[in-house]
Backbone as CSV, one residue per row, in Angstrom:
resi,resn,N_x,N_y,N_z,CA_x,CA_y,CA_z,C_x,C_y,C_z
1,UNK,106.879,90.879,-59.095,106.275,89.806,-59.864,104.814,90.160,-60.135
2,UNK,104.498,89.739,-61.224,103.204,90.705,-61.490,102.359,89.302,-61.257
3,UNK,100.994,89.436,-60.711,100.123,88.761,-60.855,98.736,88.794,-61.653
4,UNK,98.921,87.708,-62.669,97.731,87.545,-63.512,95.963,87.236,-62.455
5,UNK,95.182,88.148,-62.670,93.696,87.652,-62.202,92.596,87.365,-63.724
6,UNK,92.594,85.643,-63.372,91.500,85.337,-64.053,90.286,84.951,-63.764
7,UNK,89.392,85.928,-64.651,88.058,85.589,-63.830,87.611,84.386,-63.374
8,UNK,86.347,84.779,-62.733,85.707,83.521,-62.522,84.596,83.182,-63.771
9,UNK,84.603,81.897,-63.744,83.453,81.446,-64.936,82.384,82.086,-64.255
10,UNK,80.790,81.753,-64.953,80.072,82.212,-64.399,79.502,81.277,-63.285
11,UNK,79.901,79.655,-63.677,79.345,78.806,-62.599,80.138,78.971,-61.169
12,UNK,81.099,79.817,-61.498,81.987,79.874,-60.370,81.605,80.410,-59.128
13,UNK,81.050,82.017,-60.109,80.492,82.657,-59.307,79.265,82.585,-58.862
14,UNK,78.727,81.728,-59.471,77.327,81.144,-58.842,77.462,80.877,-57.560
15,UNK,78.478,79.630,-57.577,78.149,78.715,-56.538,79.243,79.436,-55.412
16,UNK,79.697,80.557,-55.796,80.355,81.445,-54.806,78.847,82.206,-53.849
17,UNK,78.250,82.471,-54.932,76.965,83.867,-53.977,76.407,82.659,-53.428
18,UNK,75.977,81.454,-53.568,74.775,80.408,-53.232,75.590,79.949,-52.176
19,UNK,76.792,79.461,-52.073,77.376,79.218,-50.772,78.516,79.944,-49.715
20,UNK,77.724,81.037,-50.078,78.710,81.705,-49.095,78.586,81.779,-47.598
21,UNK,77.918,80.678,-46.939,78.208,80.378,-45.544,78.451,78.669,-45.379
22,UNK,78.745,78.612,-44.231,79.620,77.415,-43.990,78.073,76.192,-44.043
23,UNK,78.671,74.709,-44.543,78.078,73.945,-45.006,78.266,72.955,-43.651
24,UNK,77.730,72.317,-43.122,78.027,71.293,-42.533,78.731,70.177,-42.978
25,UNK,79.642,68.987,-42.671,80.503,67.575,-43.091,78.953,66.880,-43.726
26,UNK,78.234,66.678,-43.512,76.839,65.893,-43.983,76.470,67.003,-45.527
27,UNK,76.158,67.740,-45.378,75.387,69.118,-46.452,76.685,68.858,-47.503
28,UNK,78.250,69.423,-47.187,79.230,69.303,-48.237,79.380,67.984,-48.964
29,UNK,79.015,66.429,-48.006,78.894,65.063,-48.473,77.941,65.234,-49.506
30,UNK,76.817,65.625,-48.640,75.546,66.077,-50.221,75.792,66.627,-51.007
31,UNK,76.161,67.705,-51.135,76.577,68.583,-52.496,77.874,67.992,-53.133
32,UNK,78.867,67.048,-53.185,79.228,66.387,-53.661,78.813,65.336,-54.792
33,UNK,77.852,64.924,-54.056,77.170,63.501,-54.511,76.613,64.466,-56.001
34,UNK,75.663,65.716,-55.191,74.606,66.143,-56.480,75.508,66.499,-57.441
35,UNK,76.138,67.031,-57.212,77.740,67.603,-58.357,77.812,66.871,-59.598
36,UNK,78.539,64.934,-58.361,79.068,64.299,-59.063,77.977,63.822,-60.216
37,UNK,76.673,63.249,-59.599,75.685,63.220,-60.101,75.323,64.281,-61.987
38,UNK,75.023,65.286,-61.443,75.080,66.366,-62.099,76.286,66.087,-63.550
39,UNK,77.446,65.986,-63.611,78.569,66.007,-64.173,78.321,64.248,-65.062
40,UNK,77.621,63.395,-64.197,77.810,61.972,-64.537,77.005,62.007,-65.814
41,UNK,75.664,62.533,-65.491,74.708,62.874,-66.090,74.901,63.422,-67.605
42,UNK,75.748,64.380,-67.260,76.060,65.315,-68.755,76.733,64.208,-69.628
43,UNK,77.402,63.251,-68.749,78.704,62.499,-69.707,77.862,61.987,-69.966
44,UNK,77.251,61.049,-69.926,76.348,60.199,-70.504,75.302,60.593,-71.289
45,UNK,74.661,61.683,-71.742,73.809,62.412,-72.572,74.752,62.598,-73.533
46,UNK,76.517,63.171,-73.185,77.522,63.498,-74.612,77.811,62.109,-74.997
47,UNK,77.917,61.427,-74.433,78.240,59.572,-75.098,76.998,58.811,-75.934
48,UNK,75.392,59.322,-75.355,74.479,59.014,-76.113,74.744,59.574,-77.637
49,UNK,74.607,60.572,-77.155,74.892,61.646,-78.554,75.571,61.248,-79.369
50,UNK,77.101,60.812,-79.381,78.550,60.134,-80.033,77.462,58.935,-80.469
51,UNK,76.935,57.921,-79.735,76.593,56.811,-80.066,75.733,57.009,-81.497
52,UNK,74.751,57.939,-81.143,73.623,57.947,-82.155,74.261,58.649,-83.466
53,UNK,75.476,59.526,-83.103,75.852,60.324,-84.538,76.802,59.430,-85.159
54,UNK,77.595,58.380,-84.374,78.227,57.279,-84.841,77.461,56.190,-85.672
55,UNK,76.544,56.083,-85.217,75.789,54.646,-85.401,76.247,53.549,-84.915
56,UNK,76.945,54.032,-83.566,77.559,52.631,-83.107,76.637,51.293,-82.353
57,UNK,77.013,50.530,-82.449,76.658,49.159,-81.687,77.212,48.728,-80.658
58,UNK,76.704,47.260,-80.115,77.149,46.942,-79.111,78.967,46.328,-79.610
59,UNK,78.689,46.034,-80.792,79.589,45.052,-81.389,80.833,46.348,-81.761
60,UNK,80.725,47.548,-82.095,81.339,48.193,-82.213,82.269,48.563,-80.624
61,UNK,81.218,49.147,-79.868,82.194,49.229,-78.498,82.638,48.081,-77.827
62,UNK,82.308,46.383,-78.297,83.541,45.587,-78.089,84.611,45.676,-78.915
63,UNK,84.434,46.000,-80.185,85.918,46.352,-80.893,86.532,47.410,-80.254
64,UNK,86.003,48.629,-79.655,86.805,49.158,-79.121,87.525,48.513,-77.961
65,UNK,87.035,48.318,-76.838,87.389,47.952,-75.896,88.732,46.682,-75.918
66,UNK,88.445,46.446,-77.463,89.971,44.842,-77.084,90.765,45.253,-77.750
67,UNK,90.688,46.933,-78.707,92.006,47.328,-79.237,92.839,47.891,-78.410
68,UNK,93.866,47.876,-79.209,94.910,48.142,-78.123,95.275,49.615,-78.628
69,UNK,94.713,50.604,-78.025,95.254,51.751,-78.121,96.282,52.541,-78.049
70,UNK,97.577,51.761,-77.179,99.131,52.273,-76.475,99.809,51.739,-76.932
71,UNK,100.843,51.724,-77.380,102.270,51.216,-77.730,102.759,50.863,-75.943
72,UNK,103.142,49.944,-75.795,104.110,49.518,-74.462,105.268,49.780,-74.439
């Protein structure tokens, strides 16, 4: 069986050389948080962005929010 190797991104290997010794239960809790942080951050700078290239409103993302997007 042949096995495919796909690289690593480059953030991969970042945070491969930067943590390559053991983290403490407290330190891994932290680097979680900053991560999640980190990641929360981006979404919300790409949703500003949507907002301002939309021209949306408040009144617009209540129309979104009460359509019904799914078939049941």
């Amino acid at each position: 069986m042949a096995v495919h190797k796909l690289p690593f991104s480059n953030t991969q290997l970042e945070l491969l050389k930067a943590f390559s010794h053991q983290l403490s239960e407290n330190e891994l809790k932290e680097l979680r948080k900053l991560l999640a942080r980190f990641f929360a951050n981006r979404l919300m700078q790409e949703a500003d962005r949507v907002w301002e290239e939309q021209n949306w409103s408040d009144e617009k993302v209540d129309e979104l929010l009460n359509t019904k997007l799914r078939k049941v």
